[in-house]
C-alpha positions in Angstrom: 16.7 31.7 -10.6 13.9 33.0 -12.7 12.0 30.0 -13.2 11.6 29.9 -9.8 8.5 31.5 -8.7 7.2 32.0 -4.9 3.4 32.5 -5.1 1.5 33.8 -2.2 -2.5 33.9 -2.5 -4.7 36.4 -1.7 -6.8 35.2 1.2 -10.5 36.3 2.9 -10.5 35.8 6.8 -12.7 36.2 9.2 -13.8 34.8 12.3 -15.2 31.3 10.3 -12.4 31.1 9.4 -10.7 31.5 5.1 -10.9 31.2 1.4 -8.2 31.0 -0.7 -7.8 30.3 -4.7 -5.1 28.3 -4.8 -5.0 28.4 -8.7 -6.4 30.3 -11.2 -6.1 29.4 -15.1 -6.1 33.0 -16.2 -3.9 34.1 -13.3 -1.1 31.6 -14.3 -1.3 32.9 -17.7 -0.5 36.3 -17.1 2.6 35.4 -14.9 4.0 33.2 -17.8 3.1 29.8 -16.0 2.0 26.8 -16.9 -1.9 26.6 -16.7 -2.6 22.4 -17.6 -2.1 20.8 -14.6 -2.8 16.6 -15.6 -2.0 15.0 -11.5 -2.4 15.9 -7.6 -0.3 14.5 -5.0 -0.4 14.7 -1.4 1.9 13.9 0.3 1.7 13.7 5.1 5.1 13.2 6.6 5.9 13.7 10.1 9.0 15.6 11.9 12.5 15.5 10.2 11.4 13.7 6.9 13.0 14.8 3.8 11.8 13.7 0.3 13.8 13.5 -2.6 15.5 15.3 -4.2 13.1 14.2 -7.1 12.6 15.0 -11.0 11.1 13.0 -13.8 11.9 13.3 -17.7 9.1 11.6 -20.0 7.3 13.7 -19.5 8.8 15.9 -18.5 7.4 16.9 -14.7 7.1 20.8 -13.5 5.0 20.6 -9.5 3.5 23.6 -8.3 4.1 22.8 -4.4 2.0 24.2 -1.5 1.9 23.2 2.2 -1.8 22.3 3.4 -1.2 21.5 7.7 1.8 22.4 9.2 5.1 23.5 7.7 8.1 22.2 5.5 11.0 23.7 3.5 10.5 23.3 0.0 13.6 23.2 -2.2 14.2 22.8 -6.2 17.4 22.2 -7.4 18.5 22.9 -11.4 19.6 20.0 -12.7 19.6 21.3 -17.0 22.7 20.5 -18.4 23.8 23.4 -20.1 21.8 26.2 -17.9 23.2 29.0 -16.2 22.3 27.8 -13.1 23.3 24.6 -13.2 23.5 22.6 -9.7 22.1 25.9 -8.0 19.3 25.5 -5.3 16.7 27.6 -4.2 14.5 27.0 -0.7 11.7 28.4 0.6 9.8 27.8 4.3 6.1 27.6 3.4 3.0 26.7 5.7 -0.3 26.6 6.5 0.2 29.3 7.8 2.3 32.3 5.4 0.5 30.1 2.3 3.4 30.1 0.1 3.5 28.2 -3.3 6.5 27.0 -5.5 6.7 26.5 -9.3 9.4 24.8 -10.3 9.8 23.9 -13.9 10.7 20.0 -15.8 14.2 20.4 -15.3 14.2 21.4 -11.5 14.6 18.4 -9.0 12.1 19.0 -6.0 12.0 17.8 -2.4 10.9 19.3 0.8 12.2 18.6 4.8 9.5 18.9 7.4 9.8 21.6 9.8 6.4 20.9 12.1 5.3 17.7 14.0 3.2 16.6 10.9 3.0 18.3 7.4 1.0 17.8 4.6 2.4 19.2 1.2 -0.2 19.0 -2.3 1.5 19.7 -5.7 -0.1 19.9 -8.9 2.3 18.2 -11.7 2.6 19.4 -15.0 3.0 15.5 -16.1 1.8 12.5 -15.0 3.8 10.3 -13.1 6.0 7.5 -15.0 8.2 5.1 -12.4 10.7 4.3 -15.8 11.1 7.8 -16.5 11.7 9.4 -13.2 15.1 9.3 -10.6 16.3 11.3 -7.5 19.4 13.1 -6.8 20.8 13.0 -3.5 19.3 15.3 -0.6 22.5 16.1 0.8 25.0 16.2 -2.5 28.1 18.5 -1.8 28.1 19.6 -5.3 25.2 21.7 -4.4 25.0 22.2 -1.0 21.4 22.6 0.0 21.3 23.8 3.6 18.4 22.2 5.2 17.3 22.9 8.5 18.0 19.2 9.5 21.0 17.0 9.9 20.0 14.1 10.0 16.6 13.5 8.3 14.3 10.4 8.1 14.9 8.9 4.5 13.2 6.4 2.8 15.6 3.8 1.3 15.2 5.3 -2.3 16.1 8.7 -1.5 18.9 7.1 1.2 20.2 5.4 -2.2 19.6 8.5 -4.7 22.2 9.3 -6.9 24.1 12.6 -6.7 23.9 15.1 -9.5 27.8 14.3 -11.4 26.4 11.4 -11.3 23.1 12.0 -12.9 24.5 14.3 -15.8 27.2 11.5 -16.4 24.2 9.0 -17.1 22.1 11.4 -19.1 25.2 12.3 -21.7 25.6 8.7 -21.9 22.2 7.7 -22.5 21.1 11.3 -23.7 18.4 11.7 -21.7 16.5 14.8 -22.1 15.2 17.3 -19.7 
């Protein structure tokens, strides 16, 4: 999917230890991304722990996700009516450690499983955060098949409850949501 992008910073090491720009205005414009970031998260889960599979539409919310401590498999899942890649998933293992970063556009839904004992995961959204305009899609929908490295994660009772993605597109035609 070509909206999905895997940044990997350029980092200066020594024996104090690093630097690392983990976002650059003029950077992100040459690669086509967004550059007007309006909201942080952060986000510490321990062991096991998948979020989401989350999305929002008004506004619409793209996340550029980056683990801070530890590690975690990211994951965005298209779920545009009408794309190409409809219901198609893409995952990524990033850490402390190998620095990777994910952009995934409004229109993706996003979640991550943690791989270490604790992880801490920052994304910078592209919208701010509106509870009437946002929903999940469930983490383990057989329509898409996302293969975590888990079986049985640690939920919390929203995501345990999250809708799956026939779902979803059912209630957007009906209530022509747009995203």
């Amino acid at each position: 999917m070509e909206e999905i992008v895997v940044l990997v910073p350029e980092v200066f090491q020594d024996a104090r230890g690093f630097f690392m720009e983990t976002f650059r205005e003029d950077q992100f414009k040459v690669l086509g991304l967004p550059h007007q970031f309006v909201q942080d998260n952060h986000s510490r889960s321990v062991k096991g722990v998948v979020r989401g599979l989350h999305f929002q539409w008004d506004p619409p919310m793209g996340k550029l996700m980056r683990v801070s401590v530890g590690s975690a498999f990211l994951v965005a899942v298209d779920i545009r009516k009408g794309s190409a890649t409809l219901g198609k998933w893409f995952g990524v293992e990033a850490s402390a450690e190998n620095r990777r970063q994910l952009w995934a556009p409004a229109g993706f839904a996003r979640g991550f499983c943690v791989l270490s004992e604790v992880a801490e995961i920052q994304y910078k959204c592209t919208g701010l955060y509106n509870s009437r305009a946002e929903s999940g899609i469930r983490w383990d929908d057989p329509q898409i098949g996302i293969e975590w490295p888990v079986s049985k994660p640690s939920l919390s009772e929203k995501d345990r409850k999250a809708q799956t993605l026939a779902q979803w597109l059912a209630e957007a035609e009906s209530d022509h949501f747009h995203i």
